[in-house]
C-alpha positions, 0 to 999 in steps of 0.5 A: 462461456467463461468471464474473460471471453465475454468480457473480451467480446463485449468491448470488441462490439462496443468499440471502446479501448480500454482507456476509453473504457476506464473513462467511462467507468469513472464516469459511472464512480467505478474506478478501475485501471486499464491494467485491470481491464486487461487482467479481465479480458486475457483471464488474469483476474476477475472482478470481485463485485457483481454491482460493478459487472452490472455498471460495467454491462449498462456501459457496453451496452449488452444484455443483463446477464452477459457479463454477470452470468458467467461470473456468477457461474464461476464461484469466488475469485481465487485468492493469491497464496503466500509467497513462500508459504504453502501451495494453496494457503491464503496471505494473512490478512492485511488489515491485521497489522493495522489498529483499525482494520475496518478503517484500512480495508475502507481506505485501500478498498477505494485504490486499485491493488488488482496488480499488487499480488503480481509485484516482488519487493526486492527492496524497501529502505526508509529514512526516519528525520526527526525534527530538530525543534518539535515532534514532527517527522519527515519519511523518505522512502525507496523501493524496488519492485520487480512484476512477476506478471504482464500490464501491472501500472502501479502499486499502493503504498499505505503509512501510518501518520498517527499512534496507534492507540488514538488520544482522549481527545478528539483533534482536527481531521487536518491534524491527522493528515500527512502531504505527500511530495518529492514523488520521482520516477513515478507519479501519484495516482489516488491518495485517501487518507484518515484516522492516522492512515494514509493509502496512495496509488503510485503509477509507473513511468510505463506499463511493467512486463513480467521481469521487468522492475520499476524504482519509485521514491517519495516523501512524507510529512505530517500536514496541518496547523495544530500539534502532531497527535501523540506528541514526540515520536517514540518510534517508527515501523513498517507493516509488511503484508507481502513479503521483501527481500530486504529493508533498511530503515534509518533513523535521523535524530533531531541535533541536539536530542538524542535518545538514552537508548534505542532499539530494533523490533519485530512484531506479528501485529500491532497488540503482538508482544515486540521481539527486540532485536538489540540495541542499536548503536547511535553514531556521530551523525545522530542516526540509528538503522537497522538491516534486515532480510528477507522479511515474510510478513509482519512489523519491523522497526525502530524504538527508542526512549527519551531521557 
């Protein structure tokens, strides 16, 4: 008996819906999405964790082995392929774009991405707001996302809020925090954050459909009583792990400081050499943006120098 069908008994004879179901799991500190219980139950997707398998069999109440024979039974989980790439070929690595990749995989290990391959970024513009007296930022972000599969609920959204390189010394954790707000048209699921990274949930308004898409907006800002760790902001990027369609972002300057020069890059990872893409004009309104698509995977952004 495949995984899927056994699942699928297994919580007809227990009773649960799959609301209950998540509730209960929770309960147990296995956090899974009802979007991911039905992935389970219809053979969309299977679970990565045998130790999770055994929690989920003590719940429904059914023999050891039930649940977890048939997933031992049917080897590893396939892994998505690139879209794009070619038939087979496994995404690159995410946590490869970030500088501590240990430190991503443990922040996003804790949110819910079961449904994150099943989401096409048609589009993600951001804008960049430099403080006019200091070094702090604020982030407004927008994105389109369109689900290329049934039951996908929410997508995680992950930021950099510290330089990569970290400093000599050591800061308050509060320093290394951001606060997230000004979330519209979807609200927020679990957020996790440390060591200059910060990993969110944003849950839809409504369970997605294939072809159906969902707008979600929000805003960012550092958080905490202390300076900002780096100092002024000599640039702002995005780190693509799946591919969009396109993106923008926009730079606001603080008045009154504008850089000498500024520039748009493209990078494969964070110790990759930067590939300019030009200088980019800073008009009347103090602002610098740039535009491009599609973009496949890597980093995109913005850098300037100061006088």
């Amino acid at each position: 008996m495949e995984f899927a069908e056994a699942f699928r008994q297994a919580v007809q004879a227990s009773g649960f819906t799959l609301e209950r179901l998540r509730h209960r799991l929770g309960r147990r500190g296995l956090a899974v999405s009802v979007a991911t219980l039905s992935h389970w139950q219809r053979g969309r997707s299977r679970p990565r964790s045998r130790a999770a398998v055994a929690i989920l069999e003590e719940v429904l109440e059914v023999p050891p082995g039930t649940l977890t024979g048939p997933l031992d039974d049917a080897g590893p989980a396939p892994v998505p392929s690139r879209a794009g790439g070619p038939p087979g070929a496994p995404p690159p690595a995410a946590e490869e774009l970030w500088p501590d990749p240990r430190l991503y995989a443990d922040l996003v290990g804790q949110l819910d991405r079961s449904g994150d391959h099943l989401l096409e970024r048609l589009s993600v513009h951001d804008v960049y707001r430099l403080d006019t007296h200091g070094p702090r930022w604020t982030l407004s972000v927008r994105a389109v996302l369109r689900a290329a599969g049934d039951d996908v609920d929410r997508v995680v959204c992950v930021h950099r809020t510290g330089p990569d390189a970290l400093p000599a010394e050591p800061v308050e954790p509060a320093e290394w925090t951001a606060e997230l707000s000004g979330v519209r048209y979807c609200r927020p699921g679990r957020v996790r954050a440390g060591g200059g990274l910060m990993a969110f949930e944003l849950v839809f308004d409504r369970v997605l459909t294939a072809g159906e898409t969902a707008v979600i907006e929000y805003d960012l800002r550092p958080s905490g009583t202390g300076p900002v760790p780096g100092g002024p902001p000599d640039g702002y990027d995005r780190r693509f792990s799946r591919p969009v369609h396109d993106y923008l972002a926009i730079v606001q300057f603080g008045a009154g400081r504008l850089p000498a020069r500024c520039y748009g890059f493209t990078a494969d990872g964070p110790l990759a050499p930067r590939r300019r893409l030009g200088e980019l004009w800073i008009g009347t309104s103090g602002s610098a943006n740039i535009a491009v698509g599609p973009v496949r995977h890597g980093i995109v952004g913005v850098e300037w120098e100061w006088e």
